[in-house]
C-alpha positions as CSV (number, residue, x, y, z in Angstrom):
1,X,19.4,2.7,20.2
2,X,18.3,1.9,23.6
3,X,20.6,3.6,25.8
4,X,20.7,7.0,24.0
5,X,17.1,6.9,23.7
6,X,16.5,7.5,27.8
7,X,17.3,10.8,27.3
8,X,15.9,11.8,24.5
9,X,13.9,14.5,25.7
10,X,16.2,15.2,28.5
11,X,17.4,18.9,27.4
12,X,16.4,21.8,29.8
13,X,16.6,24.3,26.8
14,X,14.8,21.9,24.3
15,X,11.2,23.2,23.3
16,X,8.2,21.8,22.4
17,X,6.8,23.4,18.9
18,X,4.3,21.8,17.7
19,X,3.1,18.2,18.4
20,X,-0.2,16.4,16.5
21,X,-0.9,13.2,14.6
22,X,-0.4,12.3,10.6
23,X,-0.6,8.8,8.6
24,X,2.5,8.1,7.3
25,X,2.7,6.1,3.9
26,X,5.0,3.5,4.1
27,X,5.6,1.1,1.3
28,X,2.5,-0.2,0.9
29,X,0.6,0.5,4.0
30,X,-0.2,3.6,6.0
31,X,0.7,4.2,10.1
32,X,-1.1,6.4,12.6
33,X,1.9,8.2,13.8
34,X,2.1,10.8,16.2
35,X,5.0,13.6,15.2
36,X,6.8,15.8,18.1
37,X,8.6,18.7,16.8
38,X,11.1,20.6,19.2
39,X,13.4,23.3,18.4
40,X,16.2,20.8,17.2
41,X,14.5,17.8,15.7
42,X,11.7,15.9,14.6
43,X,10.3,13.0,16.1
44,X,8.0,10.4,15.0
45,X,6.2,7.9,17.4
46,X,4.1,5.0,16.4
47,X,0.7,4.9,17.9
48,X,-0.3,1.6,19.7
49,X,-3.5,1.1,21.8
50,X,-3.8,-1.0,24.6
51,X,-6.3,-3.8,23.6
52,X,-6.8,-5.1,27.4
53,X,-9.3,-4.3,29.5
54,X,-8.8,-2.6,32.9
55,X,-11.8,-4.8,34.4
56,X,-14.2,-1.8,34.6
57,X,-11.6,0.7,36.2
58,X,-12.2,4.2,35.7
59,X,-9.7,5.4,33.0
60,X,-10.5,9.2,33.5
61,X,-8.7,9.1,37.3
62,X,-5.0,8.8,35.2
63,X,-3.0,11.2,35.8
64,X,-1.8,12.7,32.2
65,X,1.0,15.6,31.7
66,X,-1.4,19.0,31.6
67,X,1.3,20.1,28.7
68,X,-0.3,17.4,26.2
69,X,-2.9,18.2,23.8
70,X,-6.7,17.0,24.8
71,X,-6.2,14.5,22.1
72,X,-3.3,13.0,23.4
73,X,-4.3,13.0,26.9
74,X,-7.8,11.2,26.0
75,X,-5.6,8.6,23.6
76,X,-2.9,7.9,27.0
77,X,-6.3,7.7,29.5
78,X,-7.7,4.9,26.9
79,X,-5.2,3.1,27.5
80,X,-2.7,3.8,24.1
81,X,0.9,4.8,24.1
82,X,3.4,6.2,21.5
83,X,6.9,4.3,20.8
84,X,9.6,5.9,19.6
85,X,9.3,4.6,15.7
86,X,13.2,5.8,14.4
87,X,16.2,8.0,15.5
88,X,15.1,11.7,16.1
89,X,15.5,13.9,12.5
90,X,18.0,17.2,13.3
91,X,16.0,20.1,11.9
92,X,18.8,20.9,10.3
93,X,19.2,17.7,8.1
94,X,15.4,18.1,7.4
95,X,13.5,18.7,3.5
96,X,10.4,19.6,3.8
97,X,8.1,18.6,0.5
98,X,4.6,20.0,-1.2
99,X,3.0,16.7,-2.2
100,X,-0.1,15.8,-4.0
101,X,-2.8,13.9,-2.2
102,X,-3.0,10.2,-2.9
């Protein structure tokens, strides 16, 4: 929903556990996602790069939130973004599963 989802990340006393990027199988196609998980839920972005050109501009002089991981800084200075793919999971409405590679 749009006007829940401006402050998403709002919380003061929400942290940051682990963030990195996965493939996600869906039907019949994979996604590069990009999964956030804070102390209360699970979030999963959809990776999207920018395919227009910045007419030569230096990329590397974009300013990019020191907290991120190198990856994800280098992604957002190429010019990609993440969007918000579904509703946050609660952590406590989560099931975590062992499965067999494909």
């Amino acid at each position: 929903r749009e006007n829940s989802s401006e402050n998403i990340l709002s919380s003061a006393n929400r942290l940051l556990l682990h963030e990195g990027r996965l493939m996600l199988a869906e039907s019949t196609r994979l996604l590069d996602v990009y999964l956030f998980l804070f102390d209360d839920f699970l979030l999963i972005t959809k990776i999207k790069r920018n395919k227009k050109k910045y007419g030569g501009s230096d990329t590397s002089s974009i300013p990019v939130c020191p907290s991120l991981t190198p990856e994800l800084q280098s992604f957002i200075r190429e010019g990609g973004f993440c969007t918000v793919l579904d509703q946050p999971i609660p952590l406590d409405r989560l099931i975590l599963k062992n499965v067999e590679p494909v």
